[in-house]
CHARMM-style PDB file with segment names, atoms N, HN, CA, C and O in Angstrom:
ATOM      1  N   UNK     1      28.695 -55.061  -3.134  1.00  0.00      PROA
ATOM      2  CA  UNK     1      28.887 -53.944  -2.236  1.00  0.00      PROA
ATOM      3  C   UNK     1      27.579 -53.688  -1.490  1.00  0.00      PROA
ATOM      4  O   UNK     1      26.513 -53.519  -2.082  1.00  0.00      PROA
ATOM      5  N   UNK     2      27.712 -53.666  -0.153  1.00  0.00      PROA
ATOM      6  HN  UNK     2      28.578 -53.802   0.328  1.00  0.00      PROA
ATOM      7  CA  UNK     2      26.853 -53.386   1.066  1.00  0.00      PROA
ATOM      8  C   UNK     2      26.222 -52.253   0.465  1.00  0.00      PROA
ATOM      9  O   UNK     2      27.033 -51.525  -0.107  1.00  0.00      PROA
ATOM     10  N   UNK     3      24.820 -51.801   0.403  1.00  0.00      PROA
ATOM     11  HN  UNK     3      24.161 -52.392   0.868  1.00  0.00      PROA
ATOM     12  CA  UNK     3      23.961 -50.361   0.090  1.00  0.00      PROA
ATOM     13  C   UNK     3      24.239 -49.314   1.574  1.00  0.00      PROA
ATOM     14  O   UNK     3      24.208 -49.529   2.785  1.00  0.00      PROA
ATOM     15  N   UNK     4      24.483 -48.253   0.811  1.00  0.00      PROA
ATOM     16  HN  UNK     4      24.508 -48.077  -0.173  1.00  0.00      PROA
ATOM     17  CA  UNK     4      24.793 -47.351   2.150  1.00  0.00      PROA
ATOM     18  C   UNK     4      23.778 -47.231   3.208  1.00  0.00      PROA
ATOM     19  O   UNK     4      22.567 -47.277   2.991  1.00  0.00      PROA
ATOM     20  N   UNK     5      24.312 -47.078   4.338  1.00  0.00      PROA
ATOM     21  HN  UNK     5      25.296 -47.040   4.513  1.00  0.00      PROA
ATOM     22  CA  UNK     5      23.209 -46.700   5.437  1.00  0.00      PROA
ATOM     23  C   UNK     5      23.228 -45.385   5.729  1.00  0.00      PROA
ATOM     24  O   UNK     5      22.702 -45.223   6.830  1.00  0.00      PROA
ATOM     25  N   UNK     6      23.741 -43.945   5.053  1.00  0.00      PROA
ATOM     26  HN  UNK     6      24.168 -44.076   4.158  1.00  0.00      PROA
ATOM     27  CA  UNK     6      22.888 -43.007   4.904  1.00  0.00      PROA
ATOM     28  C   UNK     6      21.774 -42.871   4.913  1.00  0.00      PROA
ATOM     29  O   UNK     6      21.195 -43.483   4.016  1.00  0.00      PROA
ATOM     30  N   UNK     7      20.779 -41.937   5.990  1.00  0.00      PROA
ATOM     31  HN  UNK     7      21.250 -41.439   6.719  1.00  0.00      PROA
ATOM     32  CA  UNK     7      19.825 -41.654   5.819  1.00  0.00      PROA
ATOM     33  C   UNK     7      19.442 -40.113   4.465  1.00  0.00      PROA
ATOM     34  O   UNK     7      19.792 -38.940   4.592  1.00  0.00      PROA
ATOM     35  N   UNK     8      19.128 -40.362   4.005  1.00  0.00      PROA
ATOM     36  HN  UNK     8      18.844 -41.315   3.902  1.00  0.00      PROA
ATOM     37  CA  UNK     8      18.191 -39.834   3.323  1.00  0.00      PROA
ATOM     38  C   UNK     8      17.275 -38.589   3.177  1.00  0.00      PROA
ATOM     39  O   UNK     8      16.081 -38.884   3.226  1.00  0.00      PROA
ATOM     40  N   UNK     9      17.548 -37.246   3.008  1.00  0.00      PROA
ATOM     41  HN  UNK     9      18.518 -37.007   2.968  1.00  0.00      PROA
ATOM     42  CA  UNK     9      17.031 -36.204   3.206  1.00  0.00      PROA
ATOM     43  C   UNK     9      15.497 -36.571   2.941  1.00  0.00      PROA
ATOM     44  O   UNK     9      15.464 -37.164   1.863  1.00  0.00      PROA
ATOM     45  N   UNK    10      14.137 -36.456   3.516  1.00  0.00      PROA
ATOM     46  HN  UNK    10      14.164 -35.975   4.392  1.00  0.00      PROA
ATOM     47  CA  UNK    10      13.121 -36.488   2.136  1.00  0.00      PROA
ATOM     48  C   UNK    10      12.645 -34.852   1.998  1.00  0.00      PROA
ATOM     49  O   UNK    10      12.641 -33.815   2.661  1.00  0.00      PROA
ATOM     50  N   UNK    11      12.262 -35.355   0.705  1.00  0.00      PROA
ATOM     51  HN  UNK    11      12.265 -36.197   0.166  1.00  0.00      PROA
ATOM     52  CA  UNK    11      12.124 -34.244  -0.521  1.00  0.00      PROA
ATOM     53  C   UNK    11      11.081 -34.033  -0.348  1.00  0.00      PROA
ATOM     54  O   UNK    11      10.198 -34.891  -0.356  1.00  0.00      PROA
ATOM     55  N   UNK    12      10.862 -32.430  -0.079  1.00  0.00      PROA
ATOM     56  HN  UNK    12      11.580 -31.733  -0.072  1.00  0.00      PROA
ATOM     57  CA  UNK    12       9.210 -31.921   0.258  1.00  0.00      PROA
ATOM     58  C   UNK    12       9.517 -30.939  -0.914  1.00  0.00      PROA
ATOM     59  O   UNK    12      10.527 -30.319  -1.248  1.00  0.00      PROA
ATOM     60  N   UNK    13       8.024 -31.059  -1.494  1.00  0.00      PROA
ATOM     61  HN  UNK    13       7.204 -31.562  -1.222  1.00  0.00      PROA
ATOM     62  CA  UNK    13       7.402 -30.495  -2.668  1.00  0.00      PROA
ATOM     63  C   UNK    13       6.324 -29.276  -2.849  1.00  0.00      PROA
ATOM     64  O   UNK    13       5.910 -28.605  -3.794  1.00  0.00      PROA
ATOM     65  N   UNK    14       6.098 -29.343  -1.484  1.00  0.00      PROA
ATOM     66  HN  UNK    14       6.434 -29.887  -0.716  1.00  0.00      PROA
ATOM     67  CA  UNK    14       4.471 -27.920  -0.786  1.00  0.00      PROA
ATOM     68  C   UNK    14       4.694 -27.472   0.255  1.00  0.00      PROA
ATOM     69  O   UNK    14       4.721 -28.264   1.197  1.00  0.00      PROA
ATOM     70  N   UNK    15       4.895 -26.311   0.464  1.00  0.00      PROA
ATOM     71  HN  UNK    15       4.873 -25.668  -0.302  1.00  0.00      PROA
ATOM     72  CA  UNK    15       4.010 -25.941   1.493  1.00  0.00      PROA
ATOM     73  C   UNK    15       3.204 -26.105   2.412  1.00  0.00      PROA
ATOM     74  O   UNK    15       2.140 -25.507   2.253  1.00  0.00      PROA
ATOM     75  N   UNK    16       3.312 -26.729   3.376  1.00  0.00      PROA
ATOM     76  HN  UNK    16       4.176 -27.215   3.505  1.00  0.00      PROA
ATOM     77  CA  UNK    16       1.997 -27.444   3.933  1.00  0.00      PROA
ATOM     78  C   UNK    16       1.542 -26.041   5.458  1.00  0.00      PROA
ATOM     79  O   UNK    16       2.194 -25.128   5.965  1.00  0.00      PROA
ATOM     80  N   UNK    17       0.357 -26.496   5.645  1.00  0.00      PROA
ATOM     81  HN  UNK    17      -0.172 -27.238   5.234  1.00  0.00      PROA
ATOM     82  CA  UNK    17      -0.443 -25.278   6.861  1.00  0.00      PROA
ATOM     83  C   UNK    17       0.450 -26.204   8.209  1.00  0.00      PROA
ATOM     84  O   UNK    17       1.052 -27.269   8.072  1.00  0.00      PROA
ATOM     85  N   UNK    18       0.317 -25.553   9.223  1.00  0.00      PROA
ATOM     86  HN  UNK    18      -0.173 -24.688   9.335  1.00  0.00      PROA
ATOM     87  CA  UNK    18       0.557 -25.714  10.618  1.00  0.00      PROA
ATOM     88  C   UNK    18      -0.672 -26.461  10.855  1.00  0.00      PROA
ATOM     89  O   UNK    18      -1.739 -26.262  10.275  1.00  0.00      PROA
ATOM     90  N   UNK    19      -0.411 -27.443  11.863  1.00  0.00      PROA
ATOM     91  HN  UNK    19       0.456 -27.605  12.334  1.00  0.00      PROA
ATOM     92  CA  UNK    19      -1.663 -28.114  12.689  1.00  0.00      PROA
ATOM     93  C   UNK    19      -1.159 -27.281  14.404  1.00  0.00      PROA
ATOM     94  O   UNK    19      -0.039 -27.091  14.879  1.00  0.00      PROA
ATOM     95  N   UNK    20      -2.553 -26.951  14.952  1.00  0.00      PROA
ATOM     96  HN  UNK    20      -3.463 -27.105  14.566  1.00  0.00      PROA
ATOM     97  CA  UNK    20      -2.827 -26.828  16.049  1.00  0.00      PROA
ATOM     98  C   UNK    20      -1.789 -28.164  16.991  1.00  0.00      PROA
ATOM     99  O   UNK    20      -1.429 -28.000  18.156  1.00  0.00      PROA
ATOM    100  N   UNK    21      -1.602 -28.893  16.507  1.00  0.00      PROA
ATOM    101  HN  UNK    21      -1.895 -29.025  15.560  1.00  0.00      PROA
ATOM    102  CA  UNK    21      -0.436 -29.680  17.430  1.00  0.00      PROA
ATOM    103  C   UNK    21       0.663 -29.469  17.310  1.00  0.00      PROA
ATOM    104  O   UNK    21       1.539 -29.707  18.142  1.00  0.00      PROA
ATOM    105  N   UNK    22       0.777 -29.032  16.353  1.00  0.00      PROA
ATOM    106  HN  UNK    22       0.065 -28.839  15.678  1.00  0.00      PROA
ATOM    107  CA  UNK    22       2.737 -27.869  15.925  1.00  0.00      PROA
ATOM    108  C   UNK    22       2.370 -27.038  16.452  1.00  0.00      PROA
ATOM    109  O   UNK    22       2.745 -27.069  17.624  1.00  0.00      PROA
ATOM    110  N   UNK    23       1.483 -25.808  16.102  1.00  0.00      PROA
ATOM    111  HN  UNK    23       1.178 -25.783  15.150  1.00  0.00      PROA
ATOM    112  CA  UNK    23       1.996 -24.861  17.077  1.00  0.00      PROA
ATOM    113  C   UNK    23       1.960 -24.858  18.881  1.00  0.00      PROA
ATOM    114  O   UNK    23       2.357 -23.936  19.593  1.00  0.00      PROA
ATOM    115  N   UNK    24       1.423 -26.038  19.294  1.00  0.00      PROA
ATOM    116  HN  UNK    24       1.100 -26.787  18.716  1.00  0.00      PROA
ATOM    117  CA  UNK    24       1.565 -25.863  20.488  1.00  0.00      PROA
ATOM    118  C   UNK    24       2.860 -26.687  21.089  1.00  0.00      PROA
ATOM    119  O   UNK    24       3.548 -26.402  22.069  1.00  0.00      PROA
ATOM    120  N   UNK    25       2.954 -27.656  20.301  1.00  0.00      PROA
ATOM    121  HN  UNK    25       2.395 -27.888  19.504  1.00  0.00      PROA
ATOM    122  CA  UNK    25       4.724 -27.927  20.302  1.00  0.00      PROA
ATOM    123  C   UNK    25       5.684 -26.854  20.082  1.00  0.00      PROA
ATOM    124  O   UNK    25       6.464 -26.335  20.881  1.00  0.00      PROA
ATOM    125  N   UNK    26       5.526 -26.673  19.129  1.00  0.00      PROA
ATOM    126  HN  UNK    26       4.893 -27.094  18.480  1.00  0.00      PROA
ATOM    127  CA  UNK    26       6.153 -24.888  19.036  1.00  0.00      PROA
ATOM    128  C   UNK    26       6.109 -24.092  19.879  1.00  0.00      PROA
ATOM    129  O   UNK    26       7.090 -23.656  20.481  1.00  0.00      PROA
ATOM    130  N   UNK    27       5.394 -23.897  19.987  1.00  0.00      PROA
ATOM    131  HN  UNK    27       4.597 -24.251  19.498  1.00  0.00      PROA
ATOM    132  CA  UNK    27       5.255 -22.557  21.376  1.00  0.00      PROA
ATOM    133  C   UNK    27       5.850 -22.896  22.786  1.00  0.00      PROA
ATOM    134  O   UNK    27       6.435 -22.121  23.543  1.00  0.00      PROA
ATOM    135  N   UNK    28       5.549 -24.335  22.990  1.00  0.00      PROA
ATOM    136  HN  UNK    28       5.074 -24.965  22.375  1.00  0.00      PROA
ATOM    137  CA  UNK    28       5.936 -24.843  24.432  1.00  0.00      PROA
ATOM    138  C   UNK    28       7.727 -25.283  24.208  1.00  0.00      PROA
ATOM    139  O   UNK    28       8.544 -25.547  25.090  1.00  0.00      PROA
ATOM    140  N   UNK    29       7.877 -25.248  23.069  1.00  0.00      PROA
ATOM    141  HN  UNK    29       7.214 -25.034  22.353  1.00  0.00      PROA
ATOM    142  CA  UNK    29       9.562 -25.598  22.896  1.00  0.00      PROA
ATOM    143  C   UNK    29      10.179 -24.113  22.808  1.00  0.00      PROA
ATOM    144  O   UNK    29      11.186 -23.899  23.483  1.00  0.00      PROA
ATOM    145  N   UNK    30       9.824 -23.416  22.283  1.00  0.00      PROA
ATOM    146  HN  UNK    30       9.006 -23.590  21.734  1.00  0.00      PROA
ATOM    147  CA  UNK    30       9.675 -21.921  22.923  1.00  0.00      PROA
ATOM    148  C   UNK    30      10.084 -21.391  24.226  1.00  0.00      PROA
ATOM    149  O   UNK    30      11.036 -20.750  24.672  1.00  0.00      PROA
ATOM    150  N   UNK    31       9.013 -21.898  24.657  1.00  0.00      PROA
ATOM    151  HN  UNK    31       8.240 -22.419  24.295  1.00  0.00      PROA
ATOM    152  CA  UNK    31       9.250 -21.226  26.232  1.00  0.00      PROA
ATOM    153  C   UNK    31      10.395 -21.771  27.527  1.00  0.00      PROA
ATOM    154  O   UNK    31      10.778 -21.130  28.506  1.00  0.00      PROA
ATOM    155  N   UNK    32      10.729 -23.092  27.132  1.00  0.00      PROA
ATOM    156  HN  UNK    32      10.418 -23.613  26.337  1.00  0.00      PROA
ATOM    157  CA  UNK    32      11.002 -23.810  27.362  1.00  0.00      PROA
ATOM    158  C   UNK    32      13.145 -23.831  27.333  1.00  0.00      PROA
ATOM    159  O   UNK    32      14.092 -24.178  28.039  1.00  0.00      PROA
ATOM    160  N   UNK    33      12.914 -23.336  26.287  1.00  0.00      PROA
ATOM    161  HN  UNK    33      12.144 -23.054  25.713  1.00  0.00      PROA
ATOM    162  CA  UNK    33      14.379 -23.038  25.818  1.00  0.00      PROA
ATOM    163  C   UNK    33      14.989 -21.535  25.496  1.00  0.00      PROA
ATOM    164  O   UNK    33      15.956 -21.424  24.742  1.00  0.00      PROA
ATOM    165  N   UNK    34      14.634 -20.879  25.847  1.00  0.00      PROA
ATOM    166  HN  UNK    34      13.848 -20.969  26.459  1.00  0.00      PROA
ATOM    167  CA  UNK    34      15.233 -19.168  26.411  1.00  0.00      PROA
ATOM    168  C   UNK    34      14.399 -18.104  25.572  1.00  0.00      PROA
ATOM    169  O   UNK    34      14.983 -17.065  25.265  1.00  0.00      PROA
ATOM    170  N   UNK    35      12.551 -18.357  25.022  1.00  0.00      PROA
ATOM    171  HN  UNK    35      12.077 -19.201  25.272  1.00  0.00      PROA
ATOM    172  CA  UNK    35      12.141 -17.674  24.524  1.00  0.00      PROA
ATOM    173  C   UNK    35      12.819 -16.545  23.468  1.00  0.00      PROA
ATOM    174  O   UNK    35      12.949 -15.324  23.560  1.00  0.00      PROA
ATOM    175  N   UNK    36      13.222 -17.595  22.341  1.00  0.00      PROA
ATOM    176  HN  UNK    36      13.117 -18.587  22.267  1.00  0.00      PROA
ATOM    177  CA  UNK    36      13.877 -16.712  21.394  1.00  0.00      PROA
ATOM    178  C   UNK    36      13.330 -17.512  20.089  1.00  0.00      PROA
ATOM    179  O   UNK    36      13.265 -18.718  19.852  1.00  0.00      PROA
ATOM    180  N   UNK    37      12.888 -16.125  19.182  1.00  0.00      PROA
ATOM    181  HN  UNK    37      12.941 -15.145  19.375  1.00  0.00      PROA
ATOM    182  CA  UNK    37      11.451 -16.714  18.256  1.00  0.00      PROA
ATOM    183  C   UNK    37      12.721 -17.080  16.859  1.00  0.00      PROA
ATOM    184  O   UNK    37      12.406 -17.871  15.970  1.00  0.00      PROA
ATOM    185  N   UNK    38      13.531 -16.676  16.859  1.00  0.00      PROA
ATOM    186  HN  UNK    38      13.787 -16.034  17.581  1.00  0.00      PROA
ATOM    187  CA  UNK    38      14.844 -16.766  15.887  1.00  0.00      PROA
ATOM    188  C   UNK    38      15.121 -18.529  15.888  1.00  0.00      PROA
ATOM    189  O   UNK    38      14.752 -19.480  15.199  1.00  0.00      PROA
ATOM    190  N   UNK    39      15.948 -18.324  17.031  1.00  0.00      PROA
ATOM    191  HN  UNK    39      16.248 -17.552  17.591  1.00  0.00      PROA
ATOM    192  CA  UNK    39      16.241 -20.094  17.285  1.00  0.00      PROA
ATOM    193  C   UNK    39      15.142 -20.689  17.337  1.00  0.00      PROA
ATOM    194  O   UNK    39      15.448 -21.535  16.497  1.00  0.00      PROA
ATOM    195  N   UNK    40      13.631 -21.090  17.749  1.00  0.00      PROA
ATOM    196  HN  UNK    40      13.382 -20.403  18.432  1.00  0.00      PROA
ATOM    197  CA  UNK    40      12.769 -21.188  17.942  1.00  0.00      PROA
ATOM    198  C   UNK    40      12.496 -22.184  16.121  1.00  0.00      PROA
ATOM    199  O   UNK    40      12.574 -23.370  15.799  1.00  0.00      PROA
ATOM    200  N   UNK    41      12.194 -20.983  15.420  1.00  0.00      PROA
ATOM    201  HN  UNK    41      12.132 -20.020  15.682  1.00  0.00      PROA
ATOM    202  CA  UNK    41      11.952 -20.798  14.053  1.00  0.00      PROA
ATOM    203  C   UNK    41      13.085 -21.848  13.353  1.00  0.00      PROA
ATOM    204  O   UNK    41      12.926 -22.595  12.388  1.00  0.00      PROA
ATOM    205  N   UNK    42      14.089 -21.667  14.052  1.00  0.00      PROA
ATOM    206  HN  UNK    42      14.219 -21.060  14.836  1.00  0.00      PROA
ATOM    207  CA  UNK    42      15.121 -22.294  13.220  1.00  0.00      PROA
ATOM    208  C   UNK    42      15.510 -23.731  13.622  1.00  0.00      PROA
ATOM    209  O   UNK    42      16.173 -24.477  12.902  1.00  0.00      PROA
ATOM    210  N   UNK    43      15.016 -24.057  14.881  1.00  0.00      PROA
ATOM    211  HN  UNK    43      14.477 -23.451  15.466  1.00  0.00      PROA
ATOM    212  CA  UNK    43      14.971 -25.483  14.945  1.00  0.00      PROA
ATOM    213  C   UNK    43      13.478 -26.403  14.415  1.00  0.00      PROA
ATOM    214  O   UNK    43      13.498 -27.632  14.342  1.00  0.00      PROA
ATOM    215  N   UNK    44      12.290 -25.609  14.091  1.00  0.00      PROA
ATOM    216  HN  UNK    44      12.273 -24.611  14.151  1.00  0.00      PROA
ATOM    217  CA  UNK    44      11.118 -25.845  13.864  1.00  0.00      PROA
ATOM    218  C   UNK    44      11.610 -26.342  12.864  1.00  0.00      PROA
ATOM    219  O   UNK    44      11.406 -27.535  12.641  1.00  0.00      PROA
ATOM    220  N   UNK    45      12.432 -25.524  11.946  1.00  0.00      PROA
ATOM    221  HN  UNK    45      12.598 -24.555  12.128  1.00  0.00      PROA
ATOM    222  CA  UNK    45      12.238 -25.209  10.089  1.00  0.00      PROA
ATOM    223  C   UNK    45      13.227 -26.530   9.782  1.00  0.00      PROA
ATOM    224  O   UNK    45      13.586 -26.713   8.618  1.00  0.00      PROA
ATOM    225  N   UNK    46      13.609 -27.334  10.708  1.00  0.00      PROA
ATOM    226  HN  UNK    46      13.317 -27.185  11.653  1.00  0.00      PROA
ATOM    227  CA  UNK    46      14.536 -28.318  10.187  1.00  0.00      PROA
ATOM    228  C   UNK    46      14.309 -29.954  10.560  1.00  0.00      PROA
ATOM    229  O   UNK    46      14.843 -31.009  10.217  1.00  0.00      PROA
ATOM    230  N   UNK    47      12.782 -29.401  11.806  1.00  0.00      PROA
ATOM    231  HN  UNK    47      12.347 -28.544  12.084  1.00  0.00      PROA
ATOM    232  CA  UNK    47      11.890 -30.436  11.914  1.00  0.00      PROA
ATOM    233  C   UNK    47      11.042 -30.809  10.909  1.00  0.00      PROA
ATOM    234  O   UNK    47      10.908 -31.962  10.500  1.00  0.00      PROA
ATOM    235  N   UNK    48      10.429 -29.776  10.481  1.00  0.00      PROA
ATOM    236  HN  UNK    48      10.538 -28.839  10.813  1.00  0.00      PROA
ATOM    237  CA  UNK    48       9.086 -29.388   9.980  1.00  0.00      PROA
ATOM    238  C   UNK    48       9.805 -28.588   9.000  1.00  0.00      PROA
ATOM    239  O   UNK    48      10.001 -27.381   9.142  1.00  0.00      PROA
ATOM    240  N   UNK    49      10.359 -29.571   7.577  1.00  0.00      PROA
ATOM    241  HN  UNK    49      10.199 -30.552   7.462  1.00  0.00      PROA
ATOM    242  CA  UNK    49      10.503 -28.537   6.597  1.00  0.00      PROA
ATOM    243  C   UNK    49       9.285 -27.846   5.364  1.00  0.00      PROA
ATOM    244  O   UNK    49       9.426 -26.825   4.690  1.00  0.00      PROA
ATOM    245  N   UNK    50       8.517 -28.475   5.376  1.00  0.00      PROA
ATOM    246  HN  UNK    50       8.403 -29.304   5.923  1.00  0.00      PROA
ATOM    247  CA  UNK    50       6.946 -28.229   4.305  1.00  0.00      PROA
ATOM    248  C   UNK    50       6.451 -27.287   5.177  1.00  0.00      PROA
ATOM    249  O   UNK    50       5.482 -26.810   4.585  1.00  0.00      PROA
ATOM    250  N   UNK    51       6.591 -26.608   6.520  1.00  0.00      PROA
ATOM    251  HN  UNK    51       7.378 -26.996   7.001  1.00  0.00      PROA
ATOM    252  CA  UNK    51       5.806 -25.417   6.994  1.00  0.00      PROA
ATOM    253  C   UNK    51       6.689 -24.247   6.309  1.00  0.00      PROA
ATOM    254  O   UNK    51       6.125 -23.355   5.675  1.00  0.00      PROA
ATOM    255  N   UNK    52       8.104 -24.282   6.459  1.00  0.00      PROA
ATOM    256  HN  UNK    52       8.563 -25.006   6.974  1.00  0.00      PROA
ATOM    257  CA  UNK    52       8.592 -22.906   6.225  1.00  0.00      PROA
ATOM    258  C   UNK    52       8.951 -21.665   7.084  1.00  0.00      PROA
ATOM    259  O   UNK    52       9.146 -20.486   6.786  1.00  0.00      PROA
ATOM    260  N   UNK    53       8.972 -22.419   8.378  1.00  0.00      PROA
ATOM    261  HN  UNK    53       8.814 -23.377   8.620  1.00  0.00      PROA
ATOM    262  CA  UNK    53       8.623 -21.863   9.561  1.00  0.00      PROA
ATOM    263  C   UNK    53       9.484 -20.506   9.114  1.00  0.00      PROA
ATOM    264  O   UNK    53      10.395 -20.402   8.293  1.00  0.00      PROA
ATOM    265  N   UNK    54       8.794 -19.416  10.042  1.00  0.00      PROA
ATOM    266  HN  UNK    54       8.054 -19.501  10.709  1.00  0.00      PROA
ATOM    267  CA  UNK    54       9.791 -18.213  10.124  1.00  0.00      PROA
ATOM    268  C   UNK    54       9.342 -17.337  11.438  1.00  0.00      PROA
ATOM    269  O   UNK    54       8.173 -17.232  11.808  1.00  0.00      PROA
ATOM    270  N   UNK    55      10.553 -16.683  12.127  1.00  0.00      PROA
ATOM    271  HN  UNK    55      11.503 -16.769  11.827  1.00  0.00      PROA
ATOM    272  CA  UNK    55      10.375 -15.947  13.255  1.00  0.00      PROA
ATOM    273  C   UNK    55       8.657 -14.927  12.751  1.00  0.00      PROA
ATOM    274  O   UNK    55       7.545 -15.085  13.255  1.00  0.00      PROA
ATOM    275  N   UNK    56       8.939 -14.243  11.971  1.00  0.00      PROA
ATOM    276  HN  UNK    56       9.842 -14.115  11.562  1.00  0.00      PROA
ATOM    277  CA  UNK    56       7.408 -13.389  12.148  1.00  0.00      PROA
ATOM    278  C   UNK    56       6.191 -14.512  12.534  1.00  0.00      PROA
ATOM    279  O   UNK    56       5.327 -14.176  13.344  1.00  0.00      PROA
ATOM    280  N   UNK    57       6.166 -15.814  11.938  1.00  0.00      PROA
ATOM    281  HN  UNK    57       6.868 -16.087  11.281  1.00  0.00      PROA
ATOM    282  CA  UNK    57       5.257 -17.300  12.634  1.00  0.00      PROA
ATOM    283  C   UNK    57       5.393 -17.060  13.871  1.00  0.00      PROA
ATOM    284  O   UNK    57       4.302 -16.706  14.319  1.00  0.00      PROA
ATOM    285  N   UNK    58       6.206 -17.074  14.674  1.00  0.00      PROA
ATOM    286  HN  UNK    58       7.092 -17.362  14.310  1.00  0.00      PROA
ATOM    287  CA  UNK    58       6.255 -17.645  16.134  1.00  0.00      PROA
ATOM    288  C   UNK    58       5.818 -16.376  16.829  1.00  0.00      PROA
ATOM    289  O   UNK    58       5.191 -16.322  17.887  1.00  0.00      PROA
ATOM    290  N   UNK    59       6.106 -15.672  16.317  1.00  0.00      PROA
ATOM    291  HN  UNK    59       6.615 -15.716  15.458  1.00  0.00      PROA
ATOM    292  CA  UNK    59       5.493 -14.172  16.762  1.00  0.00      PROA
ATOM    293  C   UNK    59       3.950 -13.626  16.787  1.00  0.00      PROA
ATOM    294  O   UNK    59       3.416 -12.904  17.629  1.00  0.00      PROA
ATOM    295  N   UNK    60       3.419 -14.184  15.632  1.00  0.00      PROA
ATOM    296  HN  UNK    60       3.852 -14.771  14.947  1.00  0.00      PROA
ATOM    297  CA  UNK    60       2.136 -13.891  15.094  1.00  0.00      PROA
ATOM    298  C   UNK    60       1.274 -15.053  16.135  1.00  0.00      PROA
ATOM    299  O   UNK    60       0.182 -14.867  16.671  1.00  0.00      PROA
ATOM    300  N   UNK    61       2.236 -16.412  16.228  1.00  0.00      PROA
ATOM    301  HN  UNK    61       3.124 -16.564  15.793  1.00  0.00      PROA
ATOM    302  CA  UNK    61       1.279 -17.348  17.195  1.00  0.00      PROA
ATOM    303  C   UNK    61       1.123 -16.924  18.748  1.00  0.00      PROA
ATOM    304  O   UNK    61       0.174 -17.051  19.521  1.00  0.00      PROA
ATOM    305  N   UNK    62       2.795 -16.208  18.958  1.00  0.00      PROA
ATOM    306  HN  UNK    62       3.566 -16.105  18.329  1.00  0.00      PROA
ATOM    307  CA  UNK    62       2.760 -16.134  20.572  1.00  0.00      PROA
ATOM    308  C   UNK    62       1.634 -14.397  20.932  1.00  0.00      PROA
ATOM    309  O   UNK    62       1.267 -14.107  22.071  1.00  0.00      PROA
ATOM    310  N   UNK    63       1.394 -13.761  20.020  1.00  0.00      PROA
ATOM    311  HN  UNK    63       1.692 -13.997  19.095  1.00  0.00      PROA
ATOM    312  CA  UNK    63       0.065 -13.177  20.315  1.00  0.00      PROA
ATOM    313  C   UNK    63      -1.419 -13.691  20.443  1.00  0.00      PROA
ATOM    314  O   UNK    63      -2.298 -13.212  21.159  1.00  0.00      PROA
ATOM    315  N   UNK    64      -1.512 -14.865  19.520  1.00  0.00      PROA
ATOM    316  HN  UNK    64      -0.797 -15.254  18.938  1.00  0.00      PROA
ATOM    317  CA  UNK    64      -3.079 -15.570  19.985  1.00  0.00      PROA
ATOM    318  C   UNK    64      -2.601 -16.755  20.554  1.00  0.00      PROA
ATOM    319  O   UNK    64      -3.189 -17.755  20.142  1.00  0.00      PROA
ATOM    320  N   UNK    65      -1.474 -17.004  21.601  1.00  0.00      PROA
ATOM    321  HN  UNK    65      -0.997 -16.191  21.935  1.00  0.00      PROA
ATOM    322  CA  UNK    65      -1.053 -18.232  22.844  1.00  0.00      PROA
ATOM    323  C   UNK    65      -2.378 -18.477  23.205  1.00  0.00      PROA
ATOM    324  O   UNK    65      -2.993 -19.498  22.897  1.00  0.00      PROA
ATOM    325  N   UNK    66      -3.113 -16.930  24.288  1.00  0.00      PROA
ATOM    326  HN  UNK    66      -2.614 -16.101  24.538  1.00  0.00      PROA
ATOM    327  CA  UNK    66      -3.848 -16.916  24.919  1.00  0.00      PROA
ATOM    328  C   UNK    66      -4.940 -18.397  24.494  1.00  0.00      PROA
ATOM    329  O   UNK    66      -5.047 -19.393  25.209  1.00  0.00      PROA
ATOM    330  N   UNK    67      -5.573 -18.199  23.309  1.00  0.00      PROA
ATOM    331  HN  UNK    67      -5.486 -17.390  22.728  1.00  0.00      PROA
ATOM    332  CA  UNK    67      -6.690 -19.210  22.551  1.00  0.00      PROA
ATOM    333  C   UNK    67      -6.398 -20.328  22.318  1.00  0.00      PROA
ATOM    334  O   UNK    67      -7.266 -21.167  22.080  1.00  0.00      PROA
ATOM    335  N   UNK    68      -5.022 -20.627  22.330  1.00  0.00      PROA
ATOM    336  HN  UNK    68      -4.317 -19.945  22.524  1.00  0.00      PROA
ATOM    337  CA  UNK    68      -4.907 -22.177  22.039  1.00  0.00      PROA
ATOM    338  C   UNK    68      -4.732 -22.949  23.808  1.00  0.00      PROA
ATOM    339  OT1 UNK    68      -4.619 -24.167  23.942  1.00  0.00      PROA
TER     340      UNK     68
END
């Protein structure tokens, strides 16, 4: 029997920090698609499952936008 060609969830174990190149992917996918930190958050969190993303994140970043 052929091995399935299911892909494969992978299994994250931590928490991991944001890199300065996520959040500016983030932010610009953001703006980009009807500035809504909800959906925003919720397509991040299924890219990027070890961040944990959550709307108060996208919120807390789109106040220091200005600096990045």
């Amino acid at each position: 029997m052929a091995p399935s060609k299911d892909k494969k969830q992978p299994i994250f174990t931590r928490k991991e920090n944001v890199m300065l190149e996520q959040k500016i992917e983030i932010l610009k996918w953001y703006h980009v698609n009807g500035k809504n930190q909800m959906k925003t958050a919720n397509h991040f969190d299924q890219k990027y499952p070890n961040l944990k993303l959550q709307q108060h994140h996208i919120s807390k970043w789109l106040k220091q936008e200005p600096k990045y």
